[in-house]
Every structure is written in structure tokens, then in C-alpha cells.
Predicted model as a PDB file, atoms N, CA, C, CB and O in Angstrom, pLDDT in the B-factor column:
MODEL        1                                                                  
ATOM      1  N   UNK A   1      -7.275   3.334  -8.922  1.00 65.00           N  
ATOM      2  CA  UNK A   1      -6.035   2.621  -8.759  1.00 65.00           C  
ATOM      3  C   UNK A   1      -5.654   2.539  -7.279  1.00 65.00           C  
ATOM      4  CB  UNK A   1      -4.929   3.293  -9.566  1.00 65.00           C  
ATOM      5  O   UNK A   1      -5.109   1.531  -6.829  1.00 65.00           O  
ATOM      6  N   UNK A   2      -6.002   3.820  -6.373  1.00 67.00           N  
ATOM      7  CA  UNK A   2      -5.493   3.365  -5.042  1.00 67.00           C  
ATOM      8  C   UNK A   2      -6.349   2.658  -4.159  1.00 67.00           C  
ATOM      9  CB  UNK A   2      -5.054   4.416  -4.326  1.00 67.00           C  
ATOM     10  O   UNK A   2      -5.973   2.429  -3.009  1.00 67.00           O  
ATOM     11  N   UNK A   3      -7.742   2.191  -4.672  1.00 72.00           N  
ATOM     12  CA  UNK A   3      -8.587   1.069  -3.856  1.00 72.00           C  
ATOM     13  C   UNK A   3      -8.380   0.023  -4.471  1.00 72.00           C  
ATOM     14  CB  UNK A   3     -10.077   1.201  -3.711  1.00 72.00           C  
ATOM     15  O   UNK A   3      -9.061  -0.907  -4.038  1.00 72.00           O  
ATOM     16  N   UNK A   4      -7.525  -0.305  -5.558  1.00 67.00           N  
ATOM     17  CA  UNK A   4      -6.726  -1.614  -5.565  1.00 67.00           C  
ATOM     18  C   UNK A   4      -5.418  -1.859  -5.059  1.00 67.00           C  
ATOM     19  CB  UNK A   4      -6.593  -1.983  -6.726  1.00 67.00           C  
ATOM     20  O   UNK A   4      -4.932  -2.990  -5.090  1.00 67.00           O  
ATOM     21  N   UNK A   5      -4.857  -0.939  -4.628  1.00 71.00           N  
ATOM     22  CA  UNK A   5      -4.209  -1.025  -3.528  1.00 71.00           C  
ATOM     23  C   UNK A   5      -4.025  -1.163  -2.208  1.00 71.00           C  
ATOM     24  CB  UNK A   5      -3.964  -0.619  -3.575  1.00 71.00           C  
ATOM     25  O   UNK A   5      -3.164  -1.811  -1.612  1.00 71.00           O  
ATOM     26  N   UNK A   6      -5.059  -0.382  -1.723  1.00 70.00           N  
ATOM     27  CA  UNK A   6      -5.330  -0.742  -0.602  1.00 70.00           C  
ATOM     28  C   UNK A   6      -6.407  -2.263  -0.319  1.00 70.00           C  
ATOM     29  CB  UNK A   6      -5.835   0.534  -0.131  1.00 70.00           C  
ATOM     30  O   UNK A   6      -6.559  -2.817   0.770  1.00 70.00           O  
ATOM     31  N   UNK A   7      -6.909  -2.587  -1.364  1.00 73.00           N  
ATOM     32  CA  UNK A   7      -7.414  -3.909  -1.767  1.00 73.00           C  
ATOM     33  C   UNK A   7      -5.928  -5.075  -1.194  1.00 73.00           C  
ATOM     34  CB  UNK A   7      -7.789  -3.849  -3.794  1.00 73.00           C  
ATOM     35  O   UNK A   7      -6.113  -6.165  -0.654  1.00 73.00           O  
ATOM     36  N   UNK A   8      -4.755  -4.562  -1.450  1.00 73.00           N  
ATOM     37  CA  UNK A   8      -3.401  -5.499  -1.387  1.00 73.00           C  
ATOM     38  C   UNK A   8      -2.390  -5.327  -2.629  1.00 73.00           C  
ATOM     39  CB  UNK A   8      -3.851  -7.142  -1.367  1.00 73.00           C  
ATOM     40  O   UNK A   8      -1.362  -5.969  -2.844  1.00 73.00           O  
ATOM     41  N   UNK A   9      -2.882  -4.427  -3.286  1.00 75.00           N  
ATOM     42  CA  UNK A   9      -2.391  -4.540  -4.700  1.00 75.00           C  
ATOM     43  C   UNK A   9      -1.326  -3.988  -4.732  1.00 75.00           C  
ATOM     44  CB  UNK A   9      -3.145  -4.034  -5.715  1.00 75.00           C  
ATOM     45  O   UNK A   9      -0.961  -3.997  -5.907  1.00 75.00           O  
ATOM     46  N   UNK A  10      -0.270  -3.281  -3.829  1.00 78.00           N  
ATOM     47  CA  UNK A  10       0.357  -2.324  -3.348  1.00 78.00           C  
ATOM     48  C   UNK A  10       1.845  -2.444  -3.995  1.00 78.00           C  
ATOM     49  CB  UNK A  10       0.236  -2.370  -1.852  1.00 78.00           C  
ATOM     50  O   UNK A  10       2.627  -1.571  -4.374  1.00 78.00           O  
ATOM     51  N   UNK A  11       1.936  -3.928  -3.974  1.00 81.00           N  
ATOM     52  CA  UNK A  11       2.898  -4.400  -4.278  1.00 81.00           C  
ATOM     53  C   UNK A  11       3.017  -4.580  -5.486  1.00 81.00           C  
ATOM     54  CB  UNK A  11       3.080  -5.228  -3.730  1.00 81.00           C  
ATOM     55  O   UNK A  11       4.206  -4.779  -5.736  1.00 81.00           O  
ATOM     56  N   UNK A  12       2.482  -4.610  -6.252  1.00 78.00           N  
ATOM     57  CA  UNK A  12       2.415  -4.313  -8.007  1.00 78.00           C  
ATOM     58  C   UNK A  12       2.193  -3.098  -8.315  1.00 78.00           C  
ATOM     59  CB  UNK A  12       1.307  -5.016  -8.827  1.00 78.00           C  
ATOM     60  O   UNK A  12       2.430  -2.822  -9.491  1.00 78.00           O  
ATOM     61  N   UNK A  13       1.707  -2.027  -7.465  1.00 78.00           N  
ATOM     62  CA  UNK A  13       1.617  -0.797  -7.815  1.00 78.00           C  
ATOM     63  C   UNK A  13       3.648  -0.238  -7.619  1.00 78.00           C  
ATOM     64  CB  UNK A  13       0.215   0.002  -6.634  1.00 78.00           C  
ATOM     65  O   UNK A  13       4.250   0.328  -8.531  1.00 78.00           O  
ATOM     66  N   UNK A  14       4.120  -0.504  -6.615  1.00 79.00           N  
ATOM     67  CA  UNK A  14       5.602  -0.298  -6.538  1.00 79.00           C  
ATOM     68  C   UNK A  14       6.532  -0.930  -7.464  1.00 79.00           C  
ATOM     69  CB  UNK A  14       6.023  -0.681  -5.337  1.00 79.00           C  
ATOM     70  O   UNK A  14       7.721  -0.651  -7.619  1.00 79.00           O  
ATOM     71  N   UNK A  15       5.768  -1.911  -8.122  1.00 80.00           N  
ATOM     72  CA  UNK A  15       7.028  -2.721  -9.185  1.00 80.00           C  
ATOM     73  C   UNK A  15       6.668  -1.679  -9.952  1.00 80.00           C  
ATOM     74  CB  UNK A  15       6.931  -4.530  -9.970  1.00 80.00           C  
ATOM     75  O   UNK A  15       7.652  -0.941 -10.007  1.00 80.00           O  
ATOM     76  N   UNK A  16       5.362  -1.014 -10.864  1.00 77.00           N  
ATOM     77  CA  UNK A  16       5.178  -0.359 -11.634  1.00 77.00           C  
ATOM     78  C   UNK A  16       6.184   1.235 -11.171  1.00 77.00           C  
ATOM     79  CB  UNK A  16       3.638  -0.447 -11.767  1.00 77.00           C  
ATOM     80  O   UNK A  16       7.059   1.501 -11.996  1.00 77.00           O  
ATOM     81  N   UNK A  17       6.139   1.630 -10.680  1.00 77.00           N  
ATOM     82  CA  UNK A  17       6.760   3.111  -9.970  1.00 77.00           C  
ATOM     83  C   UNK A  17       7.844   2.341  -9.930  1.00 77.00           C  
ATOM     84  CB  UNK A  17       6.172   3.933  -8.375  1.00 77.00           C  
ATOM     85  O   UNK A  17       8.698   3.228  -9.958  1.00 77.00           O  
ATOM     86  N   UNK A  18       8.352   1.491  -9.891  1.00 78.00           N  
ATOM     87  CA  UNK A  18      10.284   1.373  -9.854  1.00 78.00           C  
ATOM     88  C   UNK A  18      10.485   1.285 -10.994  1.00 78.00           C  
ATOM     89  CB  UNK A  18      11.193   0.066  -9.131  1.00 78.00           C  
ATOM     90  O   UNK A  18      11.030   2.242 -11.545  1.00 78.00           O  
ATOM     91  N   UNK A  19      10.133   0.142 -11.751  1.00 81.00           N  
ATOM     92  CA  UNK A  19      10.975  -1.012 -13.179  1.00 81.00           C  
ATOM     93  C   UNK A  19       9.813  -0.052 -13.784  1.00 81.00           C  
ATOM     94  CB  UNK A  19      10.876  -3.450 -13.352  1.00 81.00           C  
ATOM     95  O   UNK A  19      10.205   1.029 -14.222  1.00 81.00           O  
ATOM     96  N   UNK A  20       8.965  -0.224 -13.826  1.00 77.00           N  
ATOM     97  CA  UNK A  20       8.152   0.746 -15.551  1.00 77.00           C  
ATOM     98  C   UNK A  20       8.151   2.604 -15.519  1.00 77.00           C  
ATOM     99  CB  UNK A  20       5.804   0.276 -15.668  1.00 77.00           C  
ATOM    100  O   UNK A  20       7.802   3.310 -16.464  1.00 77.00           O  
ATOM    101  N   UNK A  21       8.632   3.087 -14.184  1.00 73.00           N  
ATOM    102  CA  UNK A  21       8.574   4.534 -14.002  1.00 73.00           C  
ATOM    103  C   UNK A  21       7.303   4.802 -13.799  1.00 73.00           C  
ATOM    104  CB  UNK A  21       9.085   5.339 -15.070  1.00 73.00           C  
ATOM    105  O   UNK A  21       7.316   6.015 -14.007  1.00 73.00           O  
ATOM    106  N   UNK A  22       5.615   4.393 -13.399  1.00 67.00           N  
ATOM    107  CA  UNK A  22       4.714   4.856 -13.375  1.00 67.00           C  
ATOM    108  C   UNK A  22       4.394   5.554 -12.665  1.00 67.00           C  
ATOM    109  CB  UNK A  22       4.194   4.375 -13.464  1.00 67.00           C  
ATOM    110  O   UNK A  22       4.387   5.071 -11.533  1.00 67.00           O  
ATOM    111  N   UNK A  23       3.797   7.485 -12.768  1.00 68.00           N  
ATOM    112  CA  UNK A  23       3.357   8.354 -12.042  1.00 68.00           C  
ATOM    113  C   UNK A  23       4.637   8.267 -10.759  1.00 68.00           C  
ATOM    114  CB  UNK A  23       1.729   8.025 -11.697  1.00 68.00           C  
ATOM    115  O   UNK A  23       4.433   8.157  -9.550  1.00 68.00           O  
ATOM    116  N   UNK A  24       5.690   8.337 -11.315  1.00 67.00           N  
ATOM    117  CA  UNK A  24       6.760   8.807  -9.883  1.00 67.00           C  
ATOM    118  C   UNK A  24       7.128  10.544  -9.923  1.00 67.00           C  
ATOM    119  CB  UNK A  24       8.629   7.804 -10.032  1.00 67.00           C  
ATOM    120  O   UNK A  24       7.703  11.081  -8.976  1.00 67.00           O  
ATOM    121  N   UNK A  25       6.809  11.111 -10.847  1.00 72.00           N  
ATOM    122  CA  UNK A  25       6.564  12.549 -10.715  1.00 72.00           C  
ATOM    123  C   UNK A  25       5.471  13.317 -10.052  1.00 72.00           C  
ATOM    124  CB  UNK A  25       6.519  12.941 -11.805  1.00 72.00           C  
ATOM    125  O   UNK A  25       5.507  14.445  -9.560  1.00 72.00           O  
ATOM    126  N   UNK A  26       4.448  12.425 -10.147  1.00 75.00           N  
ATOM    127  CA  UNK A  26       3.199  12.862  -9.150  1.00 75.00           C  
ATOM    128  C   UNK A  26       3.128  12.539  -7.273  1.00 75.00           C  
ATOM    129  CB  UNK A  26       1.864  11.962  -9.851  1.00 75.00           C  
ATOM    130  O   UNK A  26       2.713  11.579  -6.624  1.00 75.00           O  
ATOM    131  N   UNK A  27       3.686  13.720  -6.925  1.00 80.00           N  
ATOM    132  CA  UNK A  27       3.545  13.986  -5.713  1.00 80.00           C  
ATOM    133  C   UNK A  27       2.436  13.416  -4.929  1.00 80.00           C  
ATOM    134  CB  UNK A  27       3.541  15.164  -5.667  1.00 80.00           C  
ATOM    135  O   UNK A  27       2.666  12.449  -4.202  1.00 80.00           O  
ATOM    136  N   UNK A  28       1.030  14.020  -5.021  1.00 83.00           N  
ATOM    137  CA  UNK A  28       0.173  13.955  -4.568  1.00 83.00           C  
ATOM    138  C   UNK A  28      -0.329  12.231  -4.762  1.00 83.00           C  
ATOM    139  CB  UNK A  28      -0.504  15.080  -5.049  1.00 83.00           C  
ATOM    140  O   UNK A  28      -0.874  11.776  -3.757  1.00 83.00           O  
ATOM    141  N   UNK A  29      -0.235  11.586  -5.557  1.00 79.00           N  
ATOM    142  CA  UNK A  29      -0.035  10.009  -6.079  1.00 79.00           C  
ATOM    143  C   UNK A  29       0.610   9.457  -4.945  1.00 79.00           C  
ATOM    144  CB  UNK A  29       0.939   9.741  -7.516  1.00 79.00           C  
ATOM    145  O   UNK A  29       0.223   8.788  -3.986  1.00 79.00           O  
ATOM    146  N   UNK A  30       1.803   9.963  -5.350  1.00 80.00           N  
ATOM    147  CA  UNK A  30       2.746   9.418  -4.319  1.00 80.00           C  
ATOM    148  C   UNK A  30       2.625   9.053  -2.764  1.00 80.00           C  
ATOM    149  CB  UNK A  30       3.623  10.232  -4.335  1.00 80.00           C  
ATOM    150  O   UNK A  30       3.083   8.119  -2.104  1.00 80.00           O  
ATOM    151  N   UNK A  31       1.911  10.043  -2.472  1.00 86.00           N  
ATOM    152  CA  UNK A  31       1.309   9.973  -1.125  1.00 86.00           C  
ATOM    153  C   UNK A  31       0.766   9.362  -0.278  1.00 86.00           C  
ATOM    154  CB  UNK A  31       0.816  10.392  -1.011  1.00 86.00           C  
ATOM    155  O   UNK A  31       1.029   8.903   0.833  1.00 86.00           O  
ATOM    156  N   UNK A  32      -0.678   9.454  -1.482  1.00 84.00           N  
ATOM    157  CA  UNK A  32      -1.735   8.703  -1.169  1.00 84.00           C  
ATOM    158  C   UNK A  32      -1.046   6.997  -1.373  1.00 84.00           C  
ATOM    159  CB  UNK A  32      -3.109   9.199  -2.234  1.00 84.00           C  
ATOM    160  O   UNK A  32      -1.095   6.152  -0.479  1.00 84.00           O  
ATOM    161  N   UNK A  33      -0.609   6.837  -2.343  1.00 83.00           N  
ATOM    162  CA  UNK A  33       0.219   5.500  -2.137  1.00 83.00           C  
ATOM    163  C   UNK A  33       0.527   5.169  -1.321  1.00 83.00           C  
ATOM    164  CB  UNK A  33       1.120   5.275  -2.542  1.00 83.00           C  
ATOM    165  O   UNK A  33      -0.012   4.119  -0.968  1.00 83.00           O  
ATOM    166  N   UNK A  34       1.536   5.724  -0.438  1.00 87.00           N  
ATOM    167  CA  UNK A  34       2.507   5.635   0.794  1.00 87.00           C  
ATOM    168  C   UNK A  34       1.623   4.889   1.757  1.00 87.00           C  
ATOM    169  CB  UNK A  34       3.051   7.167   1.442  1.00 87.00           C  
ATOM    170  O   UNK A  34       1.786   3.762   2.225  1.00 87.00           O  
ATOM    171  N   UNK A  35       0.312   6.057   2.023  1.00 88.00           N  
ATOM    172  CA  UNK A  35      -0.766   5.956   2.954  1.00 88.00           C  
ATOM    173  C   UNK A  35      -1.556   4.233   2.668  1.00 88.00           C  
ATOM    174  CB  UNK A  35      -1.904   7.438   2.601  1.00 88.00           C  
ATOM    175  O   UNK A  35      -2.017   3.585   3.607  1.00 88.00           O  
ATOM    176  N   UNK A  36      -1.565   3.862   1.584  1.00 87.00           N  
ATOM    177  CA  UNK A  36      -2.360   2.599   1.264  1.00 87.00           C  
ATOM    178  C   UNK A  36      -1.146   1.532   1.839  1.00 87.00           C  
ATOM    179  CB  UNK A  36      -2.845   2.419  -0.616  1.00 87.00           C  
ATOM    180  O   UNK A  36      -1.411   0.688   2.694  1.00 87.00           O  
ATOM    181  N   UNK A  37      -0.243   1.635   1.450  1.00 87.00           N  
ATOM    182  CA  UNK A  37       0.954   0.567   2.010  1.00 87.00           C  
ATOM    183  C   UNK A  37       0.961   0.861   3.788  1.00 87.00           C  
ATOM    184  CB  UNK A  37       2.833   1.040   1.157  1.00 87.00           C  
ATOM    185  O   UNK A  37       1.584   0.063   4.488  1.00 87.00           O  
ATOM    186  N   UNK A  38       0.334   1.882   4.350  1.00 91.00           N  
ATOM    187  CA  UNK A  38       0.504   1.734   5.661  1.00 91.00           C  
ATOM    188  C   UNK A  38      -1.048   1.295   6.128  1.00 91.00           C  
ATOM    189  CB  UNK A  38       1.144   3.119   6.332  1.00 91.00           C  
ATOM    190  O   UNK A  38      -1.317   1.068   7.308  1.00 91.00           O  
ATOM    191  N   UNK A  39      -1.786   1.228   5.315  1.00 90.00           N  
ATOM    192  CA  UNK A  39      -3.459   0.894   5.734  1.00 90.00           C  
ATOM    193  C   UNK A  39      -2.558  -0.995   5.871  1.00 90.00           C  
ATOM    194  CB  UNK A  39      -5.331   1.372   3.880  1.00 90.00           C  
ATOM    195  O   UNK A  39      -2.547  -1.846   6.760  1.00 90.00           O  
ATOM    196  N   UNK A  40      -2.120  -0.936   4.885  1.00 87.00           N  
ATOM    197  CA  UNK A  40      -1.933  -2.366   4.423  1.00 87.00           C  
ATOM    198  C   UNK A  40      -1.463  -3.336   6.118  1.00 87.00           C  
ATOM    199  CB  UNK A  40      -0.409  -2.344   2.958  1.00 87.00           C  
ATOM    200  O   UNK A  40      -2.003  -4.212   6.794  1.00 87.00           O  
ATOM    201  N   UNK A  41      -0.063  -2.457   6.197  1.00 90.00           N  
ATOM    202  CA  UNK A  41       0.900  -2.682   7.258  1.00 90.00           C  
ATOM    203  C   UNK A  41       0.199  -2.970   8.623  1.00 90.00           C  
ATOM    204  CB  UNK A  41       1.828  -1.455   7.377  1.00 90.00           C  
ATOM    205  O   UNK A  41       0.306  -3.862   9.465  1.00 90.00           O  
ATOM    206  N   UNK A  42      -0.762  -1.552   8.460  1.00 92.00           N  
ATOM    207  CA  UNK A  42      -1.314  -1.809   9.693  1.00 92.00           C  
ATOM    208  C   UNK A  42      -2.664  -3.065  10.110  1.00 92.00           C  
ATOM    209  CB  UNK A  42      -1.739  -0.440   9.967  1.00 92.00           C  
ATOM    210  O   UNK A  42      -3.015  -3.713  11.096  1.00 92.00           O  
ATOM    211  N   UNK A  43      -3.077  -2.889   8.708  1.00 88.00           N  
ATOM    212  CA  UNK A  43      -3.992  -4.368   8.986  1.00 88.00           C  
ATOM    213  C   UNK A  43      -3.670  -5.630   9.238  1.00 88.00           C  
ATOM    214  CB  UNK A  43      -4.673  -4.712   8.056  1.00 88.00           C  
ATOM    215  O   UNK A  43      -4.207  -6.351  10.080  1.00 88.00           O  
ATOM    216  N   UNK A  44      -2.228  -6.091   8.051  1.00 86.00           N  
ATOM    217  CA  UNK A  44      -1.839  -7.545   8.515  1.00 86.00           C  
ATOM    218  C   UNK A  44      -1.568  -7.564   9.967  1.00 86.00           C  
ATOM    219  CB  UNK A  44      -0.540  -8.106   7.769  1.00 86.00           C  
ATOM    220  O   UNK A  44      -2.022  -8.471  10.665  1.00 86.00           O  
ATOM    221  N   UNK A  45      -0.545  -6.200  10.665  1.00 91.00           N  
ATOM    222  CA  UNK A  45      -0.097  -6.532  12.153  1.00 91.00           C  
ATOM    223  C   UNK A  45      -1.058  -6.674  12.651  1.00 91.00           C  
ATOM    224  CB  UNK A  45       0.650  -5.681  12.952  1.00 91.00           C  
ATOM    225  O   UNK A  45      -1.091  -7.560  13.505  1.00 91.00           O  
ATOM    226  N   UNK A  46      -2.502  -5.771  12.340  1.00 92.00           N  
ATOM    227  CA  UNK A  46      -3.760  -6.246  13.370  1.00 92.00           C  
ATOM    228  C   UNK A  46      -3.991  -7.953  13.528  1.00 92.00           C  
ATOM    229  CB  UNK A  46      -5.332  -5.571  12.684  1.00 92.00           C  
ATOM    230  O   UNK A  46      -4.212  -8.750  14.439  1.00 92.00           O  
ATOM    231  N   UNK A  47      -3.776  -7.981  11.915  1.00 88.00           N  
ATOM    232  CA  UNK A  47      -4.627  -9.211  11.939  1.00 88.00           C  
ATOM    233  C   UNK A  47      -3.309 -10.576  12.769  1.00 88.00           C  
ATOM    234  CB  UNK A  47      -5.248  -9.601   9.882  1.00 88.00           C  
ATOM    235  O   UNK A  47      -3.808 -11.642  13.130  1.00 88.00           O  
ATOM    236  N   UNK A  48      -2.054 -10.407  12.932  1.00 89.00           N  
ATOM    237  CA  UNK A  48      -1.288 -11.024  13.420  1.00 89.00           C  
ATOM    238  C   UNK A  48      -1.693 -11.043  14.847  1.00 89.00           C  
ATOM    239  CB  UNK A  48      -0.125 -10.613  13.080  1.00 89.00           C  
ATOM    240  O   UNK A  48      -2.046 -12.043  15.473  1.00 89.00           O  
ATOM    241  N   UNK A  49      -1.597  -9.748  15.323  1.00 91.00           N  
ATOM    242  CA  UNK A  49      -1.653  -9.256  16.958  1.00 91.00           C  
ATOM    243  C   UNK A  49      -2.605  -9.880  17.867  1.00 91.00           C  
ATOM    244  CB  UNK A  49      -2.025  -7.761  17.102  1.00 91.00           C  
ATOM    245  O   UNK A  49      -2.460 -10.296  19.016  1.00 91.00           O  
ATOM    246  N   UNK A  50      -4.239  -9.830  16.602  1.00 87.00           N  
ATOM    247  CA  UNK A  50      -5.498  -9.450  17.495  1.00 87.00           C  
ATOM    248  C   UNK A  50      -5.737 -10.592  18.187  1.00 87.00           C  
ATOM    249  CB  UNK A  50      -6.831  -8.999  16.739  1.00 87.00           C  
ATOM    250  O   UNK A  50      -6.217 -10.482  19.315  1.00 87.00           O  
ATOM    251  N   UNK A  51      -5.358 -12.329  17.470  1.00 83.00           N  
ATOM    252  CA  UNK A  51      -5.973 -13.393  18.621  1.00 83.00           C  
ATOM    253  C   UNK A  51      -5.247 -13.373  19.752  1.00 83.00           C  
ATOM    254  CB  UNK A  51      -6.002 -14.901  18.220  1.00 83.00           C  
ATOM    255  O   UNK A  51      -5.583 -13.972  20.774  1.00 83.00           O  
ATOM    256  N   UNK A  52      -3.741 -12.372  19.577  1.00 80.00           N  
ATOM    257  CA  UNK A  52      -3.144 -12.832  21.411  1.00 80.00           C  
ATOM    258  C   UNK A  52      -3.576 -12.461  22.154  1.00 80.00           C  
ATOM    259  CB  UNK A  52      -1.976 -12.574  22.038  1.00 80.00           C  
ATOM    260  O   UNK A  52      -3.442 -12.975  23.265  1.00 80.00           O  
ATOM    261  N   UNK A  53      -4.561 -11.030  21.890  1.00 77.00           N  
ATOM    262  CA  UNK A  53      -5.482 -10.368  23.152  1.00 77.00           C  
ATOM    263  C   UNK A  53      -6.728 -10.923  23.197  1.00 77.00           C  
ATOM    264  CB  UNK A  53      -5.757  -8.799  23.066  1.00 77.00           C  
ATOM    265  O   UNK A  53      -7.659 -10.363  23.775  1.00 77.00           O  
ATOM    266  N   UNK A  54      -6.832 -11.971  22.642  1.00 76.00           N  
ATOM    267  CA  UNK A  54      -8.749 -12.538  23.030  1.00 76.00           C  
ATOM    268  C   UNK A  54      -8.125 -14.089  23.515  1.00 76.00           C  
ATOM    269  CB  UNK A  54     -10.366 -12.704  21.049  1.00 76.00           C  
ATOM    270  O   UNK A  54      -8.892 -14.971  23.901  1.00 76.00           O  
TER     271      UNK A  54                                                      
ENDMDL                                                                          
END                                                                             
């Protein structure tokens, strides 16, 4: 589930954890989640950023 997230899926993984309650008691879940929404974050800004420096 979290390499379809970090796939982009991130955002359907959070509708599920808000509106359906999925795995929001699992800590360690939780985490690693967090971490995929910032793989995410940080790739689109790459991918925004990278043609102004070439």
C-alpha cells in the first residue's frame, strides 16, 4: 500500500484515513505515510524547479 503511494496515490490513501477511518491507530503506518507524501512533495517541486537551472 505505501508504493502506491508513493506511486501518487497519497491522496486517496488520506481520504481513506479521514472519511473511512483506515489504519489511523497505526503509528508506525502513519509515518511511513507522512514520509511518502513528502517523497511526493519533494518530487513535483523538483520537477517544477529543475528546468530553471538548465
Amino acid at each position: 500500500m505505501h508504493g502506491l503511494a508513493v506511486a501518487g496515490g497519497w491522496p486517496g490513501a488520506w481520504f481513506a484515513q479521514q472519511i473511512l477511518r483506515h489504519k489511523t491507530s497505526k503509528q508506525p503506518f502513519r509515518w511511513i505515510y507522512w514520509g511518502t507524501v513528502a517523497v511526493n512533495t519533494l518530487a513535483l517541486l523538483a520537477w517544477i524547479v529543475w528546468p530553471a537551472f538548465q
